[in-house]
GUZA-797744 format. One line per field, with one value per residue: x, y, z of N, C-alpha, C in turn; residue in three letters; residue number from 1. Coordinates in steps of 0.1 Angstrom, whole numbers, padded with zeros to 4 digits. Each point is the difference from the previous one (the first is absolute). Example, Ala and Ser with C-alpha at 12.3 -4.5 7.8 and 13.67 -1.06 7.14 Angstrom:
% GUZA-797744
nx = (0132,-0004)
ny = (-0057,0011)
nz = (0078,-0007)
cax = (-0009,0009)
cay = (0012,0011)
caz = (0000,0000)
cx = (0009,-0008)
cy = (0012,0011)
cz = (0000,0008)
code = (ala,ser)
pos = (1,2)
This chain:
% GUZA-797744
nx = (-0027,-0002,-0008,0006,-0008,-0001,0009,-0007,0001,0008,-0008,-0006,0003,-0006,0010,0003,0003,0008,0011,0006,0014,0002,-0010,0006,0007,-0005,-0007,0015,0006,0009,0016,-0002,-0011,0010,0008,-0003,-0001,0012,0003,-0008,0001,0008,0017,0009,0012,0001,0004,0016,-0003,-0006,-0008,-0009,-0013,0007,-0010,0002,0012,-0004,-0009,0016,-0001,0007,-0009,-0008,0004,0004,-0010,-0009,0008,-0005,-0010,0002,0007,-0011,-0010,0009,0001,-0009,-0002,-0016,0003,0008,-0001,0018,-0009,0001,-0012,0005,0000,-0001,0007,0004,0002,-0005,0012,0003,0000,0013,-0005,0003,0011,-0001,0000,0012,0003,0014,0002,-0007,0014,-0004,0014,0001,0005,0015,-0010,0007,0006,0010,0003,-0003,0004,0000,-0012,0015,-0003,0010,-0003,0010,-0012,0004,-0008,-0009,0002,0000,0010,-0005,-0011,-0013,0000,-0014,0006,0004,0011,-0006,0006,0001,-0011,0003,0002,-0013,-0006,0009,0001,-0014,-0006,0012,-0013,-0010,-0009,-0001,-0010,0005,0014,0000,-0009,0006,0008,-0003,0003,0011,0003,-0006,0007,0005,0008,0011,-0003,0000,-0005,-0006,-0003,-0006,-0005,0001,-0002,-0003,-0002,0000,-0001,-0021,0000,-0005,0009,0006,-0003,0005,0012,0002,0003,0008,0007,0004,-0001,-0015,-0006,-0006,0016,-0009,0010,0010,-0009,-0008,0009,0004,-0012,-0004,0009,-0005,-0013,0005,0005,-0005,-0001,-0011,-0006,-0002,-0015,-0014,0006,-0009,-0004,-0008,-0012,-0009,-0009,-0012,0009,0005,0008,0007,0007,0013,0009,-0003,-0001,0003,-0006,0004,0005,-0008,0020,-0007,0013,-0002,0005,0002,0008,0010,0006,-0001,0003,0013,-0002,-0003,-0001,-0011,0009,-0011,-0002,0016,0004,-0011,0005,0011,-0009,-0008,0017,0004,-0010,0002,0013,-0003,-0012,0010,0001,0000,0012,0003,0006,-0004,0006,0008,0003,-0003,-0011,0000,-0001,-0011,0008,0001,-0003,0004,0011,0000,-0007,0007,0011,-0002,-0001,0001,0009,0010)
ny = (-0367,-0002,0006,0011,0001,0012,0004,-0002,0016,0003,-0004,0014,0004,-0003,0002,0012,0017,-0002,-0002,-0006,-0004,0001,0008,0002,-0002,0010,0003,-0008,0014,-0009,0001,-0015,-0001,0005,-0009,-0009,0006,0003,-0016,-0001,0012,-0006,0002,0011,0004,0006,-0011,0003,-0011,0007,-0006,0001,-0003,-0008,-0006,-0002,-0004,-0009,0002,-0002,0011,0010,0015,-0001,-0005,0020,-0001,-0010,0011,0012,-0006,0000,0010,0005,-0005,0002,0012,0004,0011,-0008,-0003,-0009,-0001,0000,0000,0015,-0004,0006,0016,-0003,-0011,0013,0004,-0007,-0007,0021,-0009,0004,0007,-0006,0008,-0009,-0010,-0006,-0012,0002,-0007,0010,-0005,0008,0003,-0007,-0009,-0007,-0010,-0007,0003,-0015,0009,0015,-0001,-0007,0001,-0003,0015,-0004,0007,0007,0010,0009,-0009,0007,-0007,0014,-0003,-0006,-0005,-0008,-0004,-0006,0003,0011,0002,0012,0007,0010,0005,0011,-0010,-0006,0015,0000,-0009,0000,0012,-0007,-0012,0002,-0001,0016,-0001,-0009,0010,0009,-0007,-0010,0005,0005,-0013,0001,0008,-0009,-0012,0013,-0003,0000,0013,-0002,-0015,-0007,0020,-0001,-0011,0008,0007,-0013,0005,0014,0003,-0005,-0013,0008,0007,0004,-0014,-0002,0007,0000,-0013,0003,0008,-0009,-0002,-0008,0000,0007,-0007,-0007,0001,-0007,-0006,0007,-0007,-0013,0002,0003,-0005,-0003,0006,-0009,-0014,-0004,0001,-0011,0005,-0001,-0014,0003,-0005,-0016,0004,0003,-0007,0010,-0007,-0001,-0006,0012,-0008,0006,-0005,0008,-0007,0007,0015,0008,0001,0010,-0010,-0004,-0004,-0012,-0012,-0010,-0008,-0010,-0002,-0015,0001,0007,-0008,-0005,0007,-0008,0004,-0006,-0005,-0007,0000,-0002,-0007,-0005,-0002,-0005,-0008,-0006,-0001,-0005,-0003,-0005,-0006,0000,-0003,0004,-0005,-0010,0002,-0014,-0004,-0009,-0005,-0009,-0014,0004,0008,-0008,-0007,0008,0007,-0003,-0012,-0006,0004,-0001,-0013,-0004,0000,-0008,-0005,0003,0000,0010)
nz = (-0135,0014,-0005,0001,0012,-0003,0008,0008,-0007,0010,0012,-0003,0010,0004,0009,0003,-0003,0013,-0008,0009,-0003,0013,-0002,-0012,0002,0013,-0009,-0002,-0002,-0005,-0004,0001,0012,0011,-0009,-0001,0013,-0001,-0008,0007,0006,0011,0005,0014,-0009,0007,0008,0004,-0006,-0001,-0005,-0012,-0002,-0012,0002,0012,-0002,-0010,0008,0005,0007,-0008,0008,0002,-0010,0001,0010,-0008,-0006,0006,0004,-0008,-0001,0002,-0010,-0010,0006,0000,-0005,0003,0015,0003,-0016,-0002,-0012,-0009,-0004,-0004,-0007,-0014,0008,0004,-0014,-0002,0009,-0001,-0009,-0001,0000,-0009,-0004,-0008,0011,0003,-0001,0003,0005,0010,0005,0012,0001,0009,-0008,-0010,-0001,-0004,-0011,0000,0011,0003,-0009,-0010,0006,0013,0005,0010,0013,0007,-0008,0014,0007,0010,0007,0005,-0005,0008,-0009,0003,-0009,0006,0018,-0006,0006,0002,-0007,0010,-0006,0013,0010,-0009,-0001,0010,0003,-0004,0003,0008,-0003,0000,-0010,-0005,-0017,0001,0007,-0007,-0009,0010,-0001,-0007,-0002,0009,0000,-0010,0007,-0001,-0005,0006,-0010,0009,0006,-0019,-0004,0012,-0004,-0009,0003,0006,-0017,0002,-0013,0004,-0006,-0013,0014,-0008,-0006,0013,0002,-0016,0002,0004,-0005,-0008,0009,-0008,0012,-0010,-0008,-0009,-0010,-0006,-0006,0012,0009,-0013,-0006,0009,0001,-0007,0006,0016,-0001,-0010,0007,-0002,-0006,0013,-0003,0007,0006,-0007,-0011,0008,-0016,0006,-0001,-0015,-0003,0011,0015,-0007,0001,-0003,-0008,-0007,0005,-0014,0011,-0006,-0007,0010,0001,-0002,0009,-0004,0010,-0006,0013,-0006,0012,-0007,-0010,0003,0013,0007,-0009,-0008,-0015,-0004,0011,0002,-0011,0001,0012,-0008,-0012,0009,0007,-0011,0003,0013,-0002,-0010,0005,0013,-0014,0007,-0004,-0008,0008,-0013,0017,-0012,0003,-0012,0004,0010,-0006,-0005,0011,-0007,-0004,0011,-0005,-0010,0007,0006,-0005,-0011,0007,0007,-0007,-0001)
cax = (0005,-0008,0000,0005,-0008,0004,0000,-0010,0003,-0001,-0008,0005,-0005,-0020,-0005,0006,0004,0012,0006,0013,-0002,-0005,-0009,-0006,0008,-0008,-0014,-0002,0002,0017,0004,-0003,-0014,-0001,0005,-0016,-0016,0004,0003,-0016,-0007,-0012,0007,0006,0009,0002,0014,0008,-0004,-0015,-0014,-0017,-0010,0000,-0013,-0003,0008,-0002,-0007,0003,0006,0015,0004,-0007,0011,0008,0000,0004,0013,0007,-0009,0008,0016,-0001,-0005,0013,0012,-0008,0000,-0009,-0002,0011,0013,0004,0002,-0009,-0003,0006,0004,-0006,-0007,-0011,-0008,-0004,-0008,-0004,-0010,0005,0000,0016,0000,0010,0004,0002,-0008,0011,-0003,0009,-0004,0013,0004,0012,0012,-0001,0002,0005,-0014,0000,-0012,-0012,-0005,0002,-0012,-0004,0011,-0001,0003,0008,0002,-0007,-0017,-0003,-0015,-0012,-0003,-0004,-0010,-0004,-0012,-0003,0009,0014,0005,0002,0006,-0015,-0001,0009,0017,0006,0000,0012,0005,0002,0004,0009,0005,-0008,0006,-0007,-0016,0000,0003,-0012,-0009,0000,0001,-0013,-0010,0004,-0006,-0015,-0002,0005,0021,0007,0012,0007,0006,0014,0010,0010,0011,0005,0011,0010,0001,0009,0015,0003,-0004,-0018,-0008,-0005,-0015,-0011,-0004,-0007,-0013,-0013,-0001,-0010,-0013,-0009,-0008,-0009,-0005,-0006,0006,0014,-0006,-0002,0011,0010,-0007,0004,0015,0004,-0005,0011,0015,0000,-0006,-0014,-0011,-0001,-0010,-0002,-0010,-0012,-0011,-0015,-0004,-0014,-0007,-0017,-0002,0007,0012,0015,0014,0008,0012,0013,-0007,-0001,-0011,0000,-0003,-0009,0001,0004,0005,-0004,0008,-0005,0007,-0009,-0003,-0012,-0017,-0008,-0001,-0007,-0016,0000,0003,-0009,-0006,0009,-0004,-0011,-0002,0009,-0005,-0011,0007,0007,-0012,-0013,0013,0001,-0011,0000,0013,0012,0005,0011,0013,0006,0009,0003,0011,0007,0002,0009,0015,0000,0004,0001,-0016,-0008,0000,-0008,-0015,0000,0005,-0012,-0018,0005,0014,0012)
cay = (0007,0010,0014,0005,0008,0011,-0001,0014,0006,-0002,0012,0007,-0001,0007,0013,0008,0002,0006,-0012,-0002,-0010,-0006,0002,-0004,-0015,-0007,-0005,-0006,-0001,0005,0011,-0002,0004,0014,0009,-0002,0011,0017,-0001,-0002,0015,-0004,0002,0004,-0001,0014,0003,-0017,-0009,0002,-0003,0006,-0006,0004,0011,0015,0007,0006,0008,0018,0011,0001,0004,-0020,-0008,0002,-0001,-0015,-0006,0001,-0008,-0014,0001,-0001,-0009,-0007,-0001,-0002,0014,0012,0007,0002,-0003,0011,0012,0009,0005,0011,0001,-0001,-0008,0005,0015,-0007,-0007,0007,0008,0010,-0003,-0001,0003,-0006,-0003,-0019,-0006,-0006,-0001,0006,0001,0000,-0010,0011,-0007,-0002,-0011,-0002,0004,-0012,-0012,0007,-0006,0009,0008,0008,0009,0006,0015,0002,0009,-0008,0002,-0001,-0003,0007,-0001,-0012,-0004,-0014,0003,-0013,-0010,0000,0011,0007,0015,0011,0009,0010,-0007,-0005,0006,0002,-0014,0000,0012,0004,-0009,0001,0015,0008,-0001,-0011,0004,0011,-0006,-0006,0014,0011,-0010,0001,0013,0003,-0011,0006,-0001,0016,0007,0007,-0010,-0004,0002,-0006,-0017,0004,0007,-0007,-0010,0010,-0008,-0007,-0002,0002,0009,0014,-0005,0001,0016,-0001,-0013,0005,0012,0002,-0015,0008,-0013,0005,-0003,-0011,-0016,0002,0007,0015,0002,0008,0013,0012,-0003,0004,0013,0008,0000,0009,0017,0005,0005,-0008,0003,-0003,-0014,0002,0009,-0004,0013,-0008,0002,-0007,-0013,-0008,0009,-0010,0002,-0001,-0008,0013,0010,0013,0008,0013,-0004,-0015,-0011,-0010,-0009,-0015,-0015,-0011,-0007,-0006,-0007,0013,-0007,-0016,0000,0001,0002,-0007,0013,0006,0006,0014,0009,0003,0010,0007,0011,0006,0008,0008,0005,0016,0012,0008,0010,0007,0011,-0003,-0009,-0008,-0004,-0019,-0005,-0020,-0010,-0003,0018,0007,-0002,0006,0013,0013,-0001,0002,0013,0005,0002,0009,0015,0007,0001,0010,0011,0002)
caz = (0012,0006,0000,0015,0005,0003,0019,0005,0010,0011,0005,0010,0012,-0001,0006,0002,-0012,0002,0010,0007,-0005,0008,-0002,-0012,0004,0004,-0001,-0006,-0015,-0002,-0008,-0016,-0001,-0003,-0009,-0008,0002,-0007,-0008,-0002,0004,0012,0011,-0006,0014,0002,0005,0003,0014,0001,-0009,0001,-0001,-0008,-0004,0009,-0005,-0014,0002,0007,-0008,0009,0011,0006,-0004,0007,0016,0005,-0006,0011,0008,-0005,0005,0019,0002,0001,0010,0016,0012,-0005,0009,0008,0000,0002,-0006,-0007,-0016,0000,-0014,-0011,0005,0011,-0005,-0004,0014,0001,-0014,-0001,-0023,-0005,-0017,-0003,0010,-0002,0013,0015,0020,0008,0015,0008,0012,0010,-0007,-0015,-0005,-0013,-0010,-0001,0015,-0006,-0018,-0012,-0011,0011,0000,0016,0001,0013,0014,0015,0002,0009,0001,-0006,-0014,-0004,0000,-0002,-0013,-0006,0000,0000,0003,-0011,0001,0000,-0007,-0002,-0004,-0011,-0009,0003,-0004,-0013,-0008,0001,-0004,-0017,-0009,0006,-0004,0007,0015,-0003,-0005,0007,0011,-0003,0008,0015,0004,0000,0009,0017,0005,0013,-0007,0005,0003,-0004,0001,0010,-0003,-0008,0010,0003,-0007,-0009,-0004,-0009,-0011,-0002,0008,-0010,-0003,0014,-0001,-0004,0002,0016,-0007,-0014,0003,0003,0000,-0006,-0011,0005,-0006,0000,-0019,0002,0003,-0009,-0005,0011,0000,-0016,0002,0010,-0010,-0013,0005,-0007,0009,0012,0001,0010,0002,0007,0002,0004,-0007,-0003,-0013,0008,0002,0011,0001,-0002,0003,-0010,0004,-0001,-0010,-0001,0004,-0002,-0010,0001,-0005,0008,-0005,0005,-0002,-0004,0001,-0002,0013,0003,-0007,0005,0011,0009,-0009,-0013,-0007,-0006,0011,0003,-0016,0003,0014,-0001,-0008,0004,0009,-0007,-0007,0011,0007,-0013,0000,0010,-0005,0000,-0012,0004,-0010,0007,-0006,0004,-0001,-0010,-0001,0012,-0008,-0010,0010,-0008,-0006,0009,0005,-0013,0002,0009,-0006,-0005,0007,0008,-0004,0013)
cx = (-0011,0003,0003,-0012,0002,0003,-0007,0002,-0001,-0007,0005,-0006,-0014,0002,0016,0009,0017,0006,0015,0005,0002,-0014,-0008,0006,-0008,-0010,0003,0006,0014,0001,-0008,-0009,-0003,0006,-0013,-0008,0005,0001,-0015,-0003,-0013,0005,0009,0011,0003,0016,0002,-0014,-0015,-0010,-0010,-0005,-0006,-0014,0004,0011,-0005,-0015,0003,0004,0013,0002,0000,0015,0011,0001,0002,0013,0006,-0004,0006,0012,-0001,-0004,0011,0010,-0009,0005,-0008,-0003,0011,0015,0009,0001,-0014,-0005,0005,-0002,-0012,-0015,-0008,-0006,-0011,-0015,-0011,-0009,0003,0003,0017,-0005,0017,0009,-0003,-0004,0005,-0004,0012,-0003,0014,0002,0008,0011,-0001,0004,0004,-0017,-0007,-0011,-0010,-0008,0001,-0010,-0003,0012,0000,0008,0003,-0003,-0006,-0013,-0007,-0016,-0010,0002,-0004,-0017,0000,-0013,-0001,0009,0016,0005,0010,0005,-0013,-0001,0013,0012,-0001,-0003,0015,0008,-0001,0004,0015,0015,-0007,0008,-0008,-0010,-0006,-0007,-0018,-0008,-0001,-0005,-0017,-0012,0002,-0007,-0017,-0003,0002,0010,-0003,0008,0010,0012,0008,0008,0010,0006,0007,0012,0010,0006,0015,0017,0000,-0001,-0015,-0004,-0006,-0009,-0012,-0003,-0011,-0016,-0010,0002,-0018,-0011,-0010,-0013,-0011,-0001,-0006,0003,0013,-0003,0005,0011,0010,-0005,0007,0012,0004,-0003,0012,0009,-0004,-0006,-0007,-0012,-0005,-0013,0000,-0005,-0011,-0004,-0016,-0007,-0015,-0007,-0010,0002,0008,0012,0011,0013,0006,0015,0007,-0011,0011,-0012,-0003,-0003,-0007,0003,0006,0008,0000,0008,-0011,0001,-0011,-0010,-0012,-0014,-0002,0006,-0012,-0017,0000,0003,-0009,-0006,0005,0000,-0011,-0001,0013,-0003,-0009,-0002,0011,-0013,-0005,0014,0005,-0015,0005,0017,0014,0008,0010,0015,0002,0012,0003,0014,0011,0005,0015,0014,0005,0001,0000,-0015,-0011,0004,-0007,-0014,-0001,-0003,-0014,-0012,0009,0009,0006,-0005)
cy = (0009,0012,0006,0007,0013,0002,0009,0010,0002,0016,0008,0000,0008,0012,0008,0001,0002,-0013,0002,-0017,-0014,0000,-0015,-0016,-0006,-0003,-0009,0000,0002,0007,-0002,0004,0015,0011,-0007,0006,0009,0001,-0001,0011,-0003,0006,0018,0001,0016,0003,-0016,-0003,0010,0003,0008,-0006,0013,0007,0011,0011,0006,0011,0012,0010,-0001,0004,-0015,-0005,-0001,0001,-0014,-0008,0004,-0007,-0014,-0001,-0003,-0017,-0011,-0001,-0007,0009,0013,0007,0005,0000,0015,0006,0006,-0001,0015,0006,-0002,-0011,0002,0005,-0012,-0005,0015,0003,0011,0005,-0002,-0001,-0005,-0006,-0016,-0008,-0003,0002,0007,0000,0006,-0014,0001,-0006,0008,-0010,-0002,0001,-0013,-0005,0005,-0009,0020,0007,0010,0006,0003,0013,-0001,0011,0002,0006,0004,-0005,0005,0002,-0016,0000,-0013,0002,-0015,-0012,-0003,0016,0010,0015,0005,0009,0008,-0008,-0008,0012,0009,-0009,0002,0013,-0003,-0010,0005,0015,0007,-0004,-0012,0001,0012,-0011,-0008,0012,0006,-0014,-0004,0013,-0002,-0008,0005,-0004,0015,0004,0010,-0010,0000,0011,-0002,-0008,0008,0011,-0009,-0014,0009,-0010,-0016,-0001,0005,0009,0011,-0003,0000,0012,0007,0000,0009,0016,0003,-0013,0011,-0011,0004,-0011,-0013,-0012,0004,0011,0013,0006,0003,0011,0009,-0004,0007,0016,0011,0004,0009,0015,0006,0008,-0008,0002,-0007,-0018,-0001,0013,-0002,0012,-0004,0005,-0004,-0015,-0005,0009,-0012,0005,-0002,-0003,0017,0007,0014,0006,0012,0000,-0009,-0013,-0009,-0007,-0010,-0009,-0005,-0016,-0015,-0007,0012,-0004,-0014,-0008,-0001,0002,-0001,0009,0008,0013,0009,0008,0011,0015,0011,0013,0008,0013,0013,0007,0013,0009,0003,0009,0008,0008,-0011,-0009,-0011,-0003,-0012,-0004,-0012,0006,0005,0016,0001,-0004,0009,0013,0013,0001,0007,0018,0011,-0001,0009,0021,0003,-0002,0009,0012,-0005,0008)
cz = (0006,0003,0015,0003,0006,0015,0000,0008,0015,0003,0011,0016,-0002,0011,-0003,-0018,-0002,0009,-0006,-0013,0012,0006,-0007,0003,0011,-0007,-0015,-0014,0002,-0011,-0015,-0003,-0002,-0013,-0010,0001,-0004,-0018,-0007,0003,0007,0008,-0012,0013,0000,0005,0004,0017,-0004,-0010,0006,-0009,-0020,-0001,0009,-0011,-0011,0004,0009,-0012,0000,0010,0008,0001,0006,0011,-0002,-0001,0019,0006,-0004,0007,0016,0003,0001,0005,0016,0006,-0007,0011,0012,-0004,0001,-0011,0001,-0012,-0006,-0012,-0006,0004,0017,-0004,-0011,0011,0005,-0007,-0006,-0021,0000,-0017,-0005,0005,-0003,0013,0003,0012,0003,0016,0010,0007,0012,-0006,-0008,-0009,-0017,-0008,-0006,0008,-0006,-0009,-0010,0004,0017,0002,0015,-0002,0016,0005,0004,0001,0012,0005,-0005,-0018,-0007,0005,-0006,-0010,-0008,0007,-0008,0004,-0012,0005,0005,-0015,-0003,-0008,-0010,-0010,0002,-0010,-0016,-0008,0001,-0012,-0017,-0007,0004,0000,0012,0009,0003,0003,0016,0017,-0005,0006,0008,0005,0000,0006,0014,0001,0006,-0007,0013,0004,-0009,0000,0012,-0004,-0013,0008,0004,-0006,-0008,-0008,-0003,-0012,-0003,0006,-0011,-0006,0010,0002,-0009,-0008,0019,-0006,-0009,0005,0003,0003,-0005,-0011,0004,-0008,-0005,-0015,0006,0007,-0011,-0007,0010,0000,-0018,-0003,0001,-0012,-0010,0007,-0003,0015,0008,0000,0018,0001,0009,0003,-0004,-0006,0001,-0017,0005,0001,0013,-0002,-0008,0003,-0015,0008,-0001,-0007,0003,0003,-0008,-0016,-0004,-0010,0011,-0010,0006,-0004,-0007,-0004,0000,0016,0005,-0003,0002,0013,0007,-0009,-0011,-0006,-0011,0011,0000,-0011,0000,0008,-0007,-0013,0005,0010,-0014,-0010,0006,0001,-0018,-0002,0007,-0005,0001,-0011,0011,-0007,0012,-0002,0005,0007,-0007,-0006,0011,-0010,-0012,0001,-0016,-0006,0014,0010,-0010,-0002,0015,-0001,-0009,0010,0012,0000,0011,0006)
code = (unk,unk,unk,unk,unk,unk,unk,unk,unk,unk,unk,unk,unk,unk,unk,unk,unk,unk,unk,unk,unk,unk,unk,unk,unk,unk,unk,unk,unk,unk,unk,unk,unk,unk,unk,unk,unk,unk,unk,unk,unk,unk,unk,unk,unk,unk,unk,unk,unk,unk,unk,unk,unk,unk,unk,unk,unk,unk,unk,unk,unk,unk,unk,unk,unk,unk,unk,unk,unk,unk,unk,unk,unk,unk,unk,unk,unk,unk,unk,unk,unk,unk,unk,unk,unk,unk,unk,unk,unk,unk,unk,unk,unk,unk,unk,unk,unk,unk,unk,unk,unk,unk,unk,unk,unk,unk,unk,unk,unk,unk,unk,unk,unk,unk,unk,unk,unk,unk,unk,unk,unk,unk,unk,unk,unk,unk,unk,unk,unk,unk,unk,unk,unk,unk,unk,unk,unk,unk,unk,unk,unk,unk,unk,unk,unk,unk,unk,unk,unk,unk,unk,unk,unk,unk,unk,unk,unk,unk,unk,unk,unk,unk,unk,unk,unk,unk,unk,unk,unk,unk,unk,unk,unk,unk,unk,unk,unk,unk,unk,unk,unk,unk,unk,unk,unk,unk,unk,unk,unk,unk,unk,unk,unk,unk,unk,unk,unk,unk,unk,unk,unk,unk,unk,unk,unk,unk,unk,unk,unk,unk,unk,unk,unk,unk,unk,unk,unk,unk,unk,unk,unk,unk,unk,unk,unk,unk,unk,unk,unk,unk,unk,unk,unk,unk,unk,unk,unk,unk,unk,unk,unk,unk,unk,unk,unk,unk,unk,unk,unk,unk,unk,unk,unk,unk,unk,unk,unk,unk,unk,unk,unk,unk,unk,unk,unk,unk,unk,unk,unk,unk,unk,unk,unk,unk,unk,unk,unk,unk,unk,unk,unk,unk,unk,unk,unk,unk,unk,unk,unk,unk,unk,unk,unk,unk,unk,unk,unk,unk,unk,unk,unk,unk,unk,unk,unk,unk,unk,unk,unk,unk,unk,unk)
pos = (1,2,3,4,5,6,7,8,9,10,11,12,13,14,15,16,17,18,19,20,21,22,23,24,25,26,27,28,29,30,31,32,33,34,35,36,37,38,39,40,41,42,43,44,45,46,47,48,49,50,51,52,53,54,55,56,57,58,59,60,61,62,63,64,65,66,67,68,69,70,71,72,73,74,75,76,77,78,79,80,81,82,83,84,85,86,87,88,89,90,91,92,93,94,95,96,97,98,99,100,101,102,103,104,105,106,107,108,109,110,111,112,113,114,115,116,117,118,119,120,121,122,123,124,125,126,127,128,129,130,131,132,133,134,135,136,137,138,139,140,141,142,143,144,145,146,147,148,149,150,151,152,153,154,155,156,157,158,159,160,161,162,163,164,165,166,167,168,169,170,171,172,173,174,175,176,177,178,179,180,181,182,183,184,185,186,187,188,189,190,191,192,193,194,195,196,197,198,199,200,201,202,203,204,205,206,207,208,209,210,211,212,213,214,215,216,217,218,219,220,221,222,223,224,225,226,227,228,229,230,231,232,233,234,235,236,237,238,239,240,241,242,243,244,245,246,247,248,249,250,251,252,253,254,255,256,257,258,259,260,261,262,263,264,265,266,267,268,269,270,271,272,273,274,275,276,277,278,279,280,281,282,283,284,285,286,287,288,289,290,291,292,293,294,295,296,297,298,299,300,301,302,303,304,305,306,307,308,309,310,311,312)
């Protein structure tokens, strides 16, 4: 008996990484073909009806991931530019560059309806209320909440930390704190408003990653001694900034969060510049207290290093 010769996988189209599954029909491959390129990790399917091009995927980040999952949802409905909704929510604040800390990847959009959750698909949440032109901007060819209104949108929908953490990088982006309190004024009774309230109360666009926002959000609560942020100390090796210092007692406190050292510059480099910077600011008197990830959970451990390097 002759041996069966293996069918050969079918190929993907040579240009574009994002397709439609009519898309993909035109250029040839039906369903069979297409559940083989996925069963092979050549193809991935992101949502009903739309694929990406498995290398580009397996080499995004997650932030990455999660805009393309929105960019997917547009791609698939065919209304990246004109259609009648809003990117809205979690997923404007994304399309904004906006930090989110613990936060899932559902698509959120308004609409002037309210369509069953069925049409939508599972993984898209629509929202009804009402929008005005000027709260809509266009970013990358799909239409999206302005700044002010999805950091409205979201403080009112997330939990506080969330809500903080998202608001303190609206503000450093230039959102109009006077605006949302306006759009907040005429939000009164609903649902979240005392998180929005809040969330524009205690937002400070000083902090510069969500790490330094819960620190200063954990400070407040446990009623520890309020050091100043960013503060700028020179020594002989240059001026540096510190994420939080007790000035008066020359201790600084530092996030150290992991996206601090391997962004944007090699990480041996940063290591480097970072002892070399805690080297000239301990000649010049100053002590640290580091803190992860993992200290912001441990609120009695971390109020007690506190208490001893500073008092009450």
């Amino acid at each position: 008996m002759t041996p069966q010769r293996p069918v050969p996988l079918p190929a993907l189209p040579g240009t574009g990484n994002l397709w439609r599954t009519g898309q993909l029909q035109e250029k040839g491959l039906n369903s069979r073909a297409i559940k083989a390129l996925i069963l092979h990790g050549q193809l991935v399917r992101l949502r009903h009806g739309c694929y990406i091009r498995a290398e580009l995927w397996e080499k995004q980040t997650r932030p990455v991931r999660s805009r393309q999952l929105i960019r997917a949802h547009a791609h698939g409905t065919l209304t990246a530019s004109a259609g009648g909704y809003v990117n809205s929510h979690t997923s404007a604040a994304r399309l904004h560059g906006l930090y989110l800390w613990d936060v899932d990847d559902l698509i959120h959009i308004l609409l002037p309806g309210n369509p069953s959750s069925e049409r939508l698909g599972k993984d898209v949440r629509g929202h009804t209320r009402a929008w005005t032109a000027l709260e809509v901007v266009t970013l990358g060819g799909l239409r999206v909440t302005s700044l002010e209104r999805t950091a409205v949108d979201c403080a009112m929908m997330l939990g506080y930390r969330q809500a903080l953490v998202l608001m303190d990088h609206a503000l450093r982006l230039g959102a109009d704190k006077f605006l949302m309190e306006t759009m907040a004024d005429g939000l009164q009774g609903r649902r979240g408003i005392r998180t929005l309230r809040l969330a524009l109360a205690y937002a400070d666009p000083r902090s510069e990653s969500a790490g330094e926002t819960l620190t200063r959000e954990l400070l407040i609560r446990l009623k520890l001694p309020l050091p100043e942020p960013q503060v700028a100390v020179a020594t002989r090796a240059g001026r540096y900034r510190l994420d939080f210092a007790w000035k008066e007692k020359k201790v600084a406190l530092e996030f150290d969060g992991k996206t601090k050292y391997f962004d944007y510059r090699p990480t041996p480099e940063v290591l480097f510049q970072e002892r070399q910077r805690e080297k000239a600011l301990t000649e010049n008197g100053w002590t640290f207290v580091r803190v992860t990830w993992a200290d912001l959970f441990r609120e009695h451990e971390f109020k007690a290093r506190i208490l001893r390097r500073v008092g009450t």
